[in-house]
C-alpha positions as CSV (number, residue, x, y, z in Angstrom):
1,X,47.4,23.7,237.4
2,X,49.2,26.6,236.1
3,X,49.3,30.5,237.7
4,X,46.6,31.8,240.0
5,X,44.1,28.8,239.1
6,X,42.1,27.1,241.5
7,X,40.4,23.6,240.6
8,X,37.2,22.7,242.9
9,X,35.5,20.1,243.7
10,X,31.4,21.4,244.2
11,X,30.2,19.7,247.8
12,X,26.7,19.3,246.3
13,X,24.4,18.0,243.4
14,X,22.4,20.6,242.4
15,X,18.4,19.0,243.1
16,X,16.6,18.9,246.5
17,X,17.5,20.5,249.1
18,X,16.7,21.2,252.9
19,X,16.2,24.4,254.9
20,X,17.3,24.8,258.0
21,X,13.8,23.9,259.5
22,X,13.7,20.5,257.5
23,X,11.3,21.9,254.6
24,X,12.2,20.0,251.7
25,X,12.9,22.5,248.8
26,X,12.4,21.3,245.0
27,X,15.2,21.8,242.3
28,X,12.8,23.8,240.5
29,X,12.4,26.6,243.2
30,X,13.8,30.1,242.2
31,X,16.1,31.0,245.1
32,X,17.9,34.4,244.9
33,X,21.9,34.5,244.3
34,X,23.5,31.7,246.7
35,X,26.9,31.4,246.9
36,X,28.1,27.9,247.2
37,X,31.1,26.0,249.2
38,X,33.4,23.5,247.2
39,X,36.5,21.6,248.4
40,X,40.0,22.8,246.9
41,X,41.8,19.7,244.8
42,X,44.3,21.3,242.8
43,X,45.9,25.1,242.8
44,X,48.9,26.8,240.9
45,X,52.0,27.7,241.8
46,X,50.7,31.4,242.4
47,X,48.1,30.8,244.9
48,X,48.9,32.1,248.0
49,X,45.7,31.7,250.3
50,X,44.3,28.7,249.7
51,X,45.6,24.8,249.9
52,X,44.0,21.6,248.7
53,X,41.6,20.5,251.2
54,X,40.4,23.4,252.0
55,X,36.9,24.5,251.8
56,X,36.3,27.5,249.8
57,X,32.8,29.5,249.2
58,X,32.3,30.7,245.4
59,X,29.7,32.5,243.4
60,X,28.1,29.8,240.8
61,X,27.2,31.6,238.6
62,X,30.6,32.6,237.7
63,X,32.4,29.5,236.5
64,X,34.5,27.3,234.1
65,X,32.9,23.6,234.4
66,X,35.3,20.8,233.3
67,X,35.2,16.9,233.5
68,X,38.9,15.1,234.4
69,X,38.3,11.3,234.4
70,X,34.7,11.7,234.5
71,X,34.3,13.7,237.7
72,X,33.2,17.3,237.3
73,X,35.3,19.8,238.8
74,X,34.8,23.8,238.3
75,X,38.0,26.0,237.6
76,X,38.2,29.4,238.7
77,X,41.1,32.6,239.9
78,X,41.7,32.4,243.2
79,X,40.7,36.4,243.1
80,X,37.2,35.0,242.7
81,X,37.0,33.3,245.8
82,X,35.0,34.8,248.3
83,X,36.6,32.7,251.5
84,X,38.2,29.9,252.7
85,X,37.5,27.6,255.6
86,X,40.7,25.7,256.7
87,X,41.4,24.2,260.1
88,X,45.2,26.6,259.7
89,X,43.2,29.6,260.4
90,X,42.1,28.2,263.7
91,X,44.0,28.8,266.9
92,X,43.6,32.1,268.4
93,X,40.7,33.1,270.9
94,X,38.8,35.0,268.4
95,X,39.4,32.9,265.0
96,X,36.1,31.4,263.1
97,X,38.3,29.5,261.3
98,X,37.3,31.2,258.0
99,X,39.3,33.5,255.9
100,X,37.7,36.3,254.2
């Protein structure tokens, strides 16, 4: 990975889905912009915030798609992250764990 690039692994298959409530959504349903959480594999050597392993929450719509091996894998900057969700950040009384 060179400079500020990120390389993500998406946590799910875009299809069916579940609300909260357990209605079963189709693939087909037009939902308003969602952003979506992937786990970090790879980053440069200019990445400051973010580690692999770490969860990290992205807008879909704005990415770079590319197959290594034949797993998919989305490339991005780390400025277009929108947080990250590491076990680090946890430790004092009012942490959420998340990174924003």
């Amino acid at each position: 990975m060179l400079h500020d690039r990120v390389l993500v692994r998406q946590d799910t298959s875009e299809g069916e889905r579940r609300s909260g409530g357990g209605i079963l959504i189709p693939a087909t349903a037009a939902v308003g912009k969602r952003l979506a959480w992937a786990e970090v594999v790879a980053v440069g050597q200019n990445v400051r915030a973010v580690e692999p392993g770490d969860r990290v929450l992205f807008d879909p719509e704005d990415r770079a798609e590319v197959e290594v091996r034949g797993v998919g894998y989305v490339l991005m900057r780390e400025r277009d992250l929108h947080a990250v969700a590491a076990d680090r950040f946890e430790g004092s009384e009012d942490s959420t764990g998340l990174y924003l």
